[in-house]
VEXMI-874469 format. One record per residue (C-alpha): residue number from 1; residue in one letter; z, y, x. Coordinates in Angstrom, 3 decimals. Example, Ala and Ser with C-alpha at 12.3 -4.5 7.8 and 13.67 -1.06 7.14 Angstrom:
  marlo  bavo        zz        yy        xx
      1     A     7.800    -4.500    12.300
      2     S     7.140    -1.060    13.670
//
This chain:
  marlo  bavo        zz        yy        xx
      1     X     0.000     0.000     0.000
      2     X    -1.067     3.336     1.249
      3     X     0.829     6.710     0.188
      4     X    -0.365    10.110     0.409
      5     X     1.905    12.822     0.187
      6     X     1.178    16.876     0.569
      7     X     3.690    18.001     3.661
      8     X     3.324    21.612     5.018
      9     X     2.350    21.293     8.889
     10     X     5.499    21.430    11.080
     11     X     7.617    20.853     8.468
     12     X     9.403    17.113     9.065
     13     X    12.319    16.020     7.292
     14     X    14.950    14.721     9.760
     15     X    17.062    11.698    10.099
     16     X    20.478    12.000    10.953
     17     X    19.977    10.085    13.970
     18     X    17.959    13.215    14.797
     19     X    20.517    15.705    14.095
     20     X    22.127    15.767    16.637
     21     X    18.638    17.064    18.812
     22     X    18.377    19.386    16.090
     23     X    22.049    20.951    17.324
     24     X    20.700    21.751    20.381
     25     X    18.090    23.732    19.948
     26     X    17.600    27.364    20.193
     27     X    15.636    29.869    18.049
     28     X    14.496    32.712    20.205
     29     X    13.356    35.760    18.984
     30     X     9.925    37.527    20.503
     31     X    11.697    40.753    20.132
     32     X    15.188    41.778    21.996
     33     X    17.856    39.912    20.228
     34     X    21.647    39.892    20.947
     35     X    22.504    37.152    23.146
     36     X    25.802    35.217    21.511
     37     X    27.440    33.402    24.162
     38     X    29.644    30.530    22.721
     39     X    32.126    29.759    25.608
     40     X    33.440    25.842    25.261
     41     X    35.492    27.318    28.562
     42     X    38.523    29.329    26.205
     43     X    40.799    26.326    25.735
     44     X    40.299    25.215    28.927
     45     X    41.103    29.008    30.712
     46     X    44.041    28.847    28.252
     47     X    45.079    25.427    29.813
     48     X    44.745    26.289    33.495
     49     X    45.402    30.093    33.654
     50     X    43.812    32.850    35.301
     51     X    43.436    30.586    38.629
     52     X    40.412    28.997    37.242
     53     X    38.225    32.093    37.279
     54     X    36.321    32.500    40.809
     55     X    36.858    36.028    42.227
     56     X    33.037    37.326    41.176
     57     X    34.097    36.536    36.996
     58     X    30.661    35.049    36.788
     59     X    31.905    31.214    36.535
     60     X    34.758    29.355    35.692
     61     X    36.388    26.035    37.268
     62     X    36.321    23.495    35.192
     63     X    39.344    20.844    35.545
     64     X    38.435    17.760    37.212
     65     X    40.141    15.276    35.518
     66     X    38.159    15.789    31.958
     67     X    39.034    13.729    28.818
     68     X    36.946    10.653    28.425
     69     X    36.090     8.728    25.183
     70     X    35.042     5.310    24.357
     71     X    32.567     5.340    21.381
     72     X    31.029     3.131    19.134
     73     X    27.871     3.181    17.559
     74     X    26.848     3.089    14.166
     75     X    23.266     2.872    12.269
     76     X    23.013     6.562    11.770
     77     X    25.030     7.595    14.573
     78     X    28.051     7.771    17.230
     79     X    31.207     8.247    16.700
     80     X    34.830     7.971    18.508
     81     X    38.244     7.665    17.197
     82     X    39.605    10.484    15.569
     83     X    43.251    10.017    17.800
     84     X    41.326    10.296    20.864
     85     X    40.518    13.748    20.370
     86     X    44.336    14.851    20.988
     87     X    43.262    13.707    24.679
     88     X    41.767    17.563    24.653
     89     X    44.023    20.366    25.705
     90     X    45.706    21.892    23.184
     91     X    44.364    20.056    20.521
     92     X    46.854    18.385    17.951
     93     X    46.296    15.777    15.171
     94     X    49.369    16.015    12.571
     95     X    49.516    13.426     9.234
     96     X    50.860    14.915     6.174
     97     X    54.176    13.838     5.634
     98     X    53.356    12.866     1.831
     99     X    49.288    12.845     1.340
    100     X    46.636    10.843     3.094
    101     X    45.762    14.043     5.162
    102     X    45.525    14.897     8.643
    103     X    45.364    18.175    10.684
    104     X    42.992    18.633    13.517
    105     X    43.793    22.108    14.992
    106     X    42.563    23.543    17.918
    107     X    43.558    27.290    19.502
    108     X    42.336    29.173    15.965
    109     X    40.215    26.189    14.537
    110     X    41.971    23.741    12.038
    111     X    40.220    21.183    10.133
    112     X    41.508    18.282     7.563
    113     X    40.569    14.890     7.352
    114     X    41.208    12.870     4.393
    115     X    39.647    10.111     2.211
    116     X    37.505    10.910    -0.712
    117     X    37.504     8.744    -3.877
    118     X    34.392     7.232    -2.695
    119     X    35.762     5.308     0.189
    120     X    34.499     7.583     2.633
    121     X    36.981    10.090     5.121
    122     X    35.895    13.873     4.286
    123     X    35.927    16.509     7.274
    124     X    37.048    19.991     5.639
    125     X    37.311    23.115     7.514
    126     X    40.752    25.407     6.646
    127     X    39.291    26.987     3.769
    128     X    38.433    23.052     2.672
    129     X    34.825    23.278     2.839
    130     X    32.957    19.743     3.641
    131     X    31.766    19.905     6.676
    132     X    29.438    17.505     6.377
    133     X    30.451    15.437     9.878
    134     X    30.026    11.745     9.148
    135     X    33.788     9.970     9.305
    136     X    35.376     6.726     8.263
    137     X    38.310     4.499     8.117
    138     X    38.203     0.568     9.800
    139     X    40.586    -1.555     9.834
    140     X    43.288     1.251     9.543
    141     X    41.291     3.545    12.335
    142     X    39.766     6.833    12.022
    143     X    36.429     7.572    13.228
    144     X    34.575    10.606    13.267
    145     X    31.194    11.635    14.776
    146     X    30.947    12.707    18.220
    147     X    29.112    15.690    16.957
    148     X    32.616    17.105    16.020
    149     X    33.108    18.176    19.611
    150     X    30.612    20.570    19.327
    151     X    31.903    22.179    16.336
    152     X    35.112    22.082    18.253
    153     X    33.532    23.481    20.857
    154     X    33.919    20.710    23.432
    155     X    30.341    19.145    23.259
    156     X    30.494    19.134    27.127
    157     X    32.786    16.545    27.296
    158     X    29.975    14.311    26.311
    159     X    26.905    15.672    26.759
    160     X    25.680    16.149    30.434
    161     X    25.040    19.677    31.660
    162     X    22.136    21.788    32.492
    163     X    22.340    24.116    35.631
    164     X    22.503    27.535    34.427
    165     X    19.838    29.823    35.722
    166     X    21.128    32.619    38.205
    167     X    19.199    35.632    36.283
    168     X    18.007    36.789    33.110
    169     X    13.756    36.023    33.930
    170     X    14.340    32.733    34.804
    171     X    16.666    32.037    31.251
    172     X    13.783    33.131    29.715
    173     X    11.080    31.697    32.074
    174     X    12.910    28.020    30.801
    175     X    13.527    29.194    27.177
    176     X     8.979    29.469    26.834
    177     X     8.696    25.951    28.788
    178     X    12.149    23.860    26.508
    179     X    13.732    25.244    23.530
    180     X    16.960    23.738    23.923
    181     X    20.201    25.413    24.493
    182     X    21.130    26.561    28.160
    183     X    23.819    24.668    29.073
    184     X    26.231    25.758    32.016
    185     X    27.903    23.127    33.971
    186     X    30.087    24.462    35.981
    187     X    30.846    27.514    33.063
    188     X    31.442    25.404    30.428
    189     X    29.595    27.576    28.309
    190     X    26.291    27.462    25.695
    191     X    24.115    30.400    25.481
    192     X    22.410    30.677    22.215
    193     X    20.206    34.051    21.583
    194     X    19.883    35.118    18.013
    195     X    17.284    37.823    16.641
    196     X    19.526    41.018    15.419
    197     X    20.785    40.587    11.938
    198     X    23.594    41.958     9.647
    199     X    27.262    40.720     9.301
    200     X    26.810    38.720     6.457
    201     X    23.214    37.360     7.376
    202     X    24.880    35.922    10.504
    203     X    27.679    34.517     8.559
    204     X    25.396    32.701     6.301
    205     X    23.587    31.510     9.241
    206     X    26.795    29.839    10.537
    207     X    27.691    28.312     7.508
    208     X    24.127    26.795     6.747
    209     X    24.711    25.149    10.220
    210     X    27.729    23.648    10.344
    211     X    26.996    22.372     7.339
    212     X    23.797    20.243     7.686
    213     X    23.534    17.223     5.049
    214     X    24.377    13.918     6.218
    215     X    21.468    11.196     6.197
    216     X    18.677    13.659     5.606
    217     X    15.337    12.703     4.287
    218     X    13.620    10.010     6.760
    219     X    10.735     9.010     4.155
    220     X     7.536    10.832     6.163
    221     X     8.050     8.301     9.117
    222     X     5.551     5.360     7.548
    223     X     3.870     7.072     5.150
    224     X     0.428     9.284     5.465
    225     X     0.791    12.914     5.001
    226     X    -1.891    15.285     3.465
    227     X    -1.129    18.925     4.924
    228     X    -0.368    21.177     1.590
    229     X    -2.769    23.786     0.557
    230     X    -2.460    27.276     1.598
    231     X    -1.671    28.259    -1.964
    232     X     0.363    25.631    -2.911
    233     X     3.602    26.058    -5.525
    234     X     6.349    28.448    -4.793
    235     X     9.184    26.890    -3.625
    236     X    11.916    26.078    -6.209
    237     X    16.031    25.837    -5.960
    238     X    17.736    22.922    -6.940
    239     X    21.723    23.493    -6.990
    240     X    24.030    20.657    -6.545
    241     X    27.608    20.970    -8.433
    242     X    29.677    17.979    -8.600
    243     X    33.073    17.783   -10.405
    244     X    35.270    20.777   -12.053
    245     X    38.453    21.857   -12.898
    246     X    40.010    24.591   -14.819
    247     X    42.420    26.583   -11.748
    248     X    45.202    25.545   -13.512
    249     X    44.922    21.999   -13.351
    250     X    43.828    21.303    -9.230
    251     X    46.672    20.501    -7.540
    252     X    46.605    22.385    -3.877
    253     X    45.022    19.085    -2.526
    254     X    42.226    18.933    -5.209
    255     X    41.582    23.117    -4.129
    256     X    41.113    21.380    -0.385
    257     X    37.955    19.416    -1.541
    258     X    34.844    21.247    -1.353
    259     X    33.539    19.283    -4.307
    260     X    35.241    20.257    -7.098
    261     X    34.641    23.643    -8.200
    262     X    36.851    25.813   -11.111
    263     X    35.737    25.905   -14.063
    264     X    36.341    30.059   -13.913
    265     X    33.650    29.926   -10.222
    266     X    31.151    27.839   -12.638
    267     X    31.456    30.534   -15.682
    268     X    30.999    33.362   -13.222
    269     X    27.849    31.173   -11.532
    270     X    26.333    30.899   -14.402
    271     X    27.126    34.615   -15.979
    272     X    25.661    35.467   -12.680
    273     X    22.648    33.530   -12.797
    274     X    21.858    34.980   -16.404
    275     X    21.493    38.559   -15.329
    276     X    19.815    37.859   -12.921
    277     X    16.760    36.362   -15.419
    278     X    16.777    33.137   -14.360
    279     X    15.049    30.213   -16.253
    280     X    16.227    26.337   -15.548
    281     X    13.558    23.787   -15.370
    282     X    13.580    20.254   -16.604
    283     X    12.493    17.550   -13.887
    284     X     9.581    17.487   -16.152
    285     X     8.515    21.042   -15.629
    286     X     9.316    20.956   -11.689
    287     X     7.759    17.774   -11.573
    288     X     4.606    19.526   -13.150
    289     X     5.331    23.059   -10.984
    290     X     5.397    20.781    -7.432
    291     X     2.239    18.987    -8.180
    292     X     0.102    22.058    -9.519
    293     X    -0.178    21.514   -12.868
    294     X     1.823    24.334   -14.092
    295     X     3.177    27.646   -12.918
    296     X     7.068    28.029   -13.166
    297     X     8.134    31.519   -13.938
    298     X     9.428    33.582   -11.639
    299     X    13.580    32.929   -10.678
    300     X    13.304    29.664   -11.824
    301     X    15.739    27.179   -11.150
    302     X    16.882    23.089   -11.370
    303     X    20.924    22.786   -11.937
    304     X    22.170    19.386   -11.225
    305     X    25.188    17.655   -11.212
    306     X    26.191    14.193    -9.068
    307     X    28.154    10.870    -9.899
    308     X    28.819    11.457   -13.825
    309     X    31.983    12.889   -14.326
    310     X    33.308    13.736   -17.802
    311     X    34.170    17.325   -16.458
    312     X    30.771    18.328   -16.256
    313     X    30.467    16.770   -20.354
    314     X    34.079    18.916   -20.994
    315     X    33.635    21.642   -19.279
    316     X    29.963    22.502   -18.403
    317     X    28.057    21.346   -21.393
    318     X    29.382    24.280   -23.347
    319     X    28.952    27.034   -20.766
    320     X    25.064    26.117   -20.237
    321     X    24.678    25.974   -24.234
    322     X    26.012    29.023   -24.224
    323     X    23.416    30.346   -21.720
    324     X    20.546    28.668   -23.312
    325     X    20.503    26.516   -19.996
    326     X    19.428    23.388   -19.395
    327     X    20.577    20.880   -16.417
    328     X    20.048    17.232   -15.205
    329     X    22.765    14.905   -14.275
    330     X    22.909    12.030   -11.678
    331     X    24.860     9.282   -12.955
    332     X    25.854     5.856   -11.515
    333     X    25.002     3.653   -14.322
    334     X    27.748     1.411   -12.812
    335     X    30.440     3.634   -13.914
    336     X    29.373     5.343   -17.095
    337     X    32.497     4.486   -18.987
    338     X    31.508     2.383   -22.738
    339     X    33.721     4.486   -24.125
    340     X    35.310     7.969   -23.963
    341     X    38.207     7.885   -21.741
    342     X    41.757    10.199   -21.793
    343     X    40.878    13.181   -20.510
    344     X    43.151    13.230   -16.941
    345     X    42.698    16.438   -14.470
    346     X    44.942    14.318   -12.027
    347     X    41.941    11.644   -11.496
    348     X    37.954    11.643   -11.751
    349     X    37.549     9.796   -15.670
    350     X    33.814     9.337   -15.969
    351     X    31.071    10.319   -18.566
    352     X    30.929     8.031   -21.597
    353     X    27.489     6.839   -23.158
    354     X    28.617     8.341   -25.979
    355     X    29.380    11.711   -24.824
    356     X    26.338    12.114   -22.717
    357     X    24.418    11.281   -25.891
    358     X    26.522    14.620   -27.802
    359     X    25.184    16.601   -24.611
    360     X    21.386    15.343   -24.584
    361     X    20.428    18.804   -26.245
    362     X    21.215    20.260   -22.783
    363     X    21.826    17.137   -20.541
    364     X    18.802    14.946   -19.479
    365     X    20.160    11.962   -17.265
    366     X    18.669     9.696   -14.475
    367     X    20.217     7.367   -11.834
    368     X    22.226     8.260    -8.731
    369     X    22.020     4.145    -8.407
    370     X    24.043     1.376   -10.334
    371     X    26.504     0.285    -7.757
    372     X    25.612     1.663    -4.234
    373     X    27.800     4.958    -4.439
    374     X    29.647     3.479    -1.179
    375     X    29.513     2.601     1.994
    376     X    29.648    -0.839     3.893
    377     X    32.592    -1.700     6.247
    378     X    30.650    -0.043     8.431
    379     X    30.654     3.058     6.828
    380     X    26.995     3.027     6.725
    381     X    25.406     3.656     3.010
    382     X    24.820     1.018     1.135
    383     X    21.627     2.117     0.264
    384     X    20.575     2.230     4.191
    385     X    22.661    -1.131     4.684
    386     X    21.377    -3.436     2.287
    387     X    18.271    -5.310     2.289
    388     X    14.988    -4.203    -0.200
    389     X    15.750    -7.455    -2.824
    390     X    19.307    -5.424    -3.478
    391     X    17.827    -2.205    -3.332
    392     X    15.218    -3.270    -6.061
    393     X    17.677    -5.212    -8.393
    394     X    20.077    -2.212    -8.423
    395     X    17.052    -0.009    -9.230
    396     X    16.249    -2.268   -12.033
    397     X    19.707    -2.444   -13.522
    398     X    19.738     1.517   -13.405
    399     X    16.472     2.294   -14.808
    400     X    17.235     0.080   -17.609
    401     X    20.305     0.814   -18.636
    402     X    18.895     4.637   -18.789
    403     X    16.019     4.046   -20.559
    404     X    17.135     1.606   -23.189
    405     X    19.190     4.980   -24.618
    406     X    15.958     7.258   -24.372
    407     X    17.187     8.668   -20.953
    408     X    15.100     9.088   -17.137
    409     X    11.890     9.553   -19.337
    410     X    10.328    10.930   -16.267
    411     X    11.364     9.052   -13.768
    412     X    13.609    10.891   -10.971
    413     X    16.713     9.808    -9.049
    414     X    19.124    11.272    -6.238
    415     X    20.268     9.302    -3.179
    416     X    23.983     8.552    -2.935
    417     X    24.785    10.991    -0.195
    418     X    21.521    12.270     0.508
    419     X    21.048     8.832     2.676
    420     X    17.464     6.628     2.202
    421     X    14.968     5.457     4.387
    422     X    11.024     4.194     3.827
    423     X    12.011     1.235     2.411
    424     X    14.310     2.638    -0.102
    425     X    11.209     5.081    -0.894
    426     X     8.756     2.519    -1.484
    427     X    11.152     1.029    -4.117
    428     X    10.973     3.573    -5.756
    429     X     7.492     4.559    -5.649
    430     X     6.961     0.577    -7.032
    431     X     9.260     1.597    -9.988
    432     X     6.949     4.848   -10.874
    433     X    10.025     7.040    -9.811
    434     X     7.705    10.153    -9.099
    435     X    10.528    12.125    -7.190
    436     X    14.157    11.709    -5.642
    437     X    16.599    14.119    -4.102
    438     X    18.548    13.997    -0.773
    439     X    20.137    17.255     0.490
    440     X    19.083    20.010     2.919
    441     X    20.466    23.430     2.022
    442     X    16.764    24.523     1.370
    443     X    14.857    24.676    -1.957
    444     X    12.558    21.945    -3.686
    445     X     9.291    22.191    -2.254
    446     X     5.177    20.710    -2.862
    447     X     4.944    20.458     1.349
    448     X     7.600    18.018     1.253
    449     X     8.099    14.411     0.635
    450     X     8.134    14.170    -3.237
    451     X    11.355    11.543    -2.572
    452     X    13.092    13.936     0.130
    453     X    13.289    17.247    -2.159
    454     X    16.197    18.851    -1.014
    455     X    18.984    20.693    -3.265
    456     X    21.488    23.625    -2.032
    457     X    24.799    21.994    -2.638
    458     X    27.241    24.496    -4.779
    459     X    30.736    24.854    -2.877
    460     X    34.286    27.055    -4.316
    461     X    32.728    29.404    -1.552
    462     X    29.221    30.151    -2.730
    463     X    28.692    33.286    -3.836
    464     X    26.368    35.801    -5.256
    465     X    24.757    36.436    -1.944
    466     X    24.084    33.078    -1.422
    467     X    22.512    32.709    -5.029
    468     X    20.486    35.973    -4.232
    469     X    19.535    34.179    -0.930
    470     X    18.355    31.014    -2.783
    471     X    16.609    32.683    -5.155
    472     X    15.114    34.693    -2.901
    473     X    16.371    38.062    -4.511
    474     X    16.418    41.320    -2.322
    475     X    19.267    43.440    -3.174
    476     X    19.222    46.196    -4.403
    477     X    19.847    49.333    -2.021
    478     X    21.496    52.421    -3.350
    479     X    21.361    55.710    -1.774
//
């Protein structure tokens, strides 16, 4: 079988085996930009005291005897065990004394590492956004990426150095022949040059990075791609909420998980999104918008929610009514309850078949899988860890169970974390699924693989800016 898919030229989707490259690479501007220098050499001055700093201030000593870490690898990537990281100076890892939560802090970083309800172990950062490092618990262990030392700043302690160049023309003599970050060995320190931008541009910049989805998109390797026209469909957002809760009921745990938004942030969201003319699509529409068949208006967008949970039915439904908006939701089939359960703020109580037959007049439904919302022992996906036989039968159960109740009428489904592969593709290409979504902070989009269309995921911290951003909105400036 032979697939042909549009893809805009130079745009690939990435595995997260290739992340990791990705992290190291440097956008330079052709014009002057300001040149950020991220020194990975402030904990260890801090350690060893002004005596590390040669005379001329251009380098610093590094201590000899550097932490070392035994790691293990994994399908989609490496990681080391999260105790071994108090082997840095001045880090410390502290458990909660009650909850299944521990502390990573660092001279001003802190980050929190605790289990989700999915099996997996979430990284948060302090203000308990997910950031979206790969982690899990083995036989009582913690293990967390290695790419965690470079968020922490210690990437060095892994990654072999590059000798700095002595002068400015020769950085950027190397920066036209390799794009990758300078990396100074005997500094310690990463020089990354940015093109000038405002305060909060920069911020957002930083926040789409350390965030980048886990498992991203991997379908193009395989399959033949057909370069996009030059007038092909404007791009389209596709926001990803999850679970809610009114403010009153999260305990100061649930406000830690970047998942679960309040029911007040989703009002405002949506208040927001109203005056600001949007229309929502259904997967028919940008189904019809991607392939060129009809025009979306202009501010148009796809609202989604993952996993099924009776919030969204309890909570949601009635604010998008109110709107006159419509959204989809991903559901695992698997755990659609048969009947309405108690209403309990304390756990995650799933969608009924009932209920999300009330909501159908703004609801349509299609799978986020039957059963492979988890990860192996591994903590690989199951949906990357299982052969195609289990990948098809799943499918099957899914797609049925959907469309026996006059759901998934145009076929569409999201990947359990964002994580698939070809093979997982060309199941469900043989099931007439004509697109899927992984993740990707960017918007839906003709050029890419129709079962790799990204979504911006929808966090307590996203704000007006960033939905101005998405929908590509230029404020308004006021004399």
């Amino acid at each position: 079988m032979k697939l042909s898919w549009k893809r805009r030229p130079g745009n690939m989707g990435r595995h997260r085996n290739h992340r990791e490259l990705e992290n190291h690479k440097t956008h330079r501007s052709k014009r002057h930009g300001v040149r950020v220098v991220l020194s990975l050499a402030i904990a260890l001055f801090v350690a060893a005291g002004p005596s590390a700093v040669f005379a001329d201030s251009e380098a610093l000593v590094v201590p000899e005897a550097q932490p070392t870490f035994e790691l293990i690898t994994r399908v989609e990537a490496e990681y080391l065990r999260l105790e071994d990281l108090t082997r840095i100076p001045g880090l410390t890892l502290t458990p909660h004394s009650t909850w299944d939560l521990k502390t990573v802090k660092l001279g001003e970083q802190q980050f929190f590492v605790t289990p989700s309800e999915d099996g997996r172990l979430n990284v948060l950062d302090t203000a308990g956004r997910e950031t979206w490092h790969s982690a899990f618990r083995e036989a009582g262990v913690d293990y967390v990426e290695k790419g965690f030392l470079e968020t922490l700043g210690q990437s060095a302690l892994l990654e072999p150095a590059n000798e700095a160049d002595a002068d400015d023309g020769a950085l950027e003599a190397q920066a036209e022949a390799a794009p990758e970050a300078d990396i100074a060995s005997e500094a310690g320190v990463i020089e990354v040059e940015t093109v000038e931008m405002g305060v909060a541009e920069a911020l957002e910049a930083s926040l789409r990075s350390e965030q980048a989805a886990p498992l991203l998109a991997s379908a193009e390797e395989g399959l033949q791609m057909v370069p996009a026209v030059p007038d092909s469909p404007a791009d389209i957002p596709v926001l990803c909420y999850h679970h809610l809760l009114l403010e009153a009921e999260m305990t100061p745990f649930q406000k830690l998980n970047g998942a679960i938004v309040s029911v007040e942030k989703f009002e405002s969201d949506m208040a927001y999104l109203k005056s600001r003319g949007v229309t929502t699509l259904t997967m028919a529409q940008l189904e019809d918008h991607l392939a060129g068949r009809w025009t979306a208006p202009e501010n148009s967008v796809v609202i989604t929610f993952d996993d099924g949970y009776k919030s969204v039915y309890r909570y949601a439904y009635p604010i998008l009514k109110a709107h006159g908006f419509t959204a989809t939701m991903f559901v695992v089939t698997g755990t659609v309850e048969a009947a309405p359960a108690a209403w309990d703020p304390a756990v995650t109580v799933k969608i009924s078949w009932d209920e999300m037959n009330k909501a159908k007049n703004v609801f349509e439904y299609h799978p986020h899988s039957h059963n492979l919302h988890g990860l192996s022992e591994s903590g690989v996906p199951l949906s990357l860890a299982l052969d195609e036989i289990s990948l098809k039968a799943d499918l099957q159960i899914a797609t049925g169970l959907l469309e026996e109740r006059g759901f998934n009428r145009t076929r569409v489904y999201a990947h359990p974390y964002g994580a698939h592969d070809t093979r997982a593709d060309l199941v469900l290409n043989s099931f007439g699924y004509v697109m899927a979504f992984a993740l990707g902070e960017a918007p839906a989009s003709a050029a890419d693989v129709p079962y790799a269309l990204k979504r911006y995921g929808v966090f307590p911290y996203t704000g007006q800016w960033s939905f101005d951003k998405m929908l590509q909105i230029q404020a308004e400036v006021t004399e």
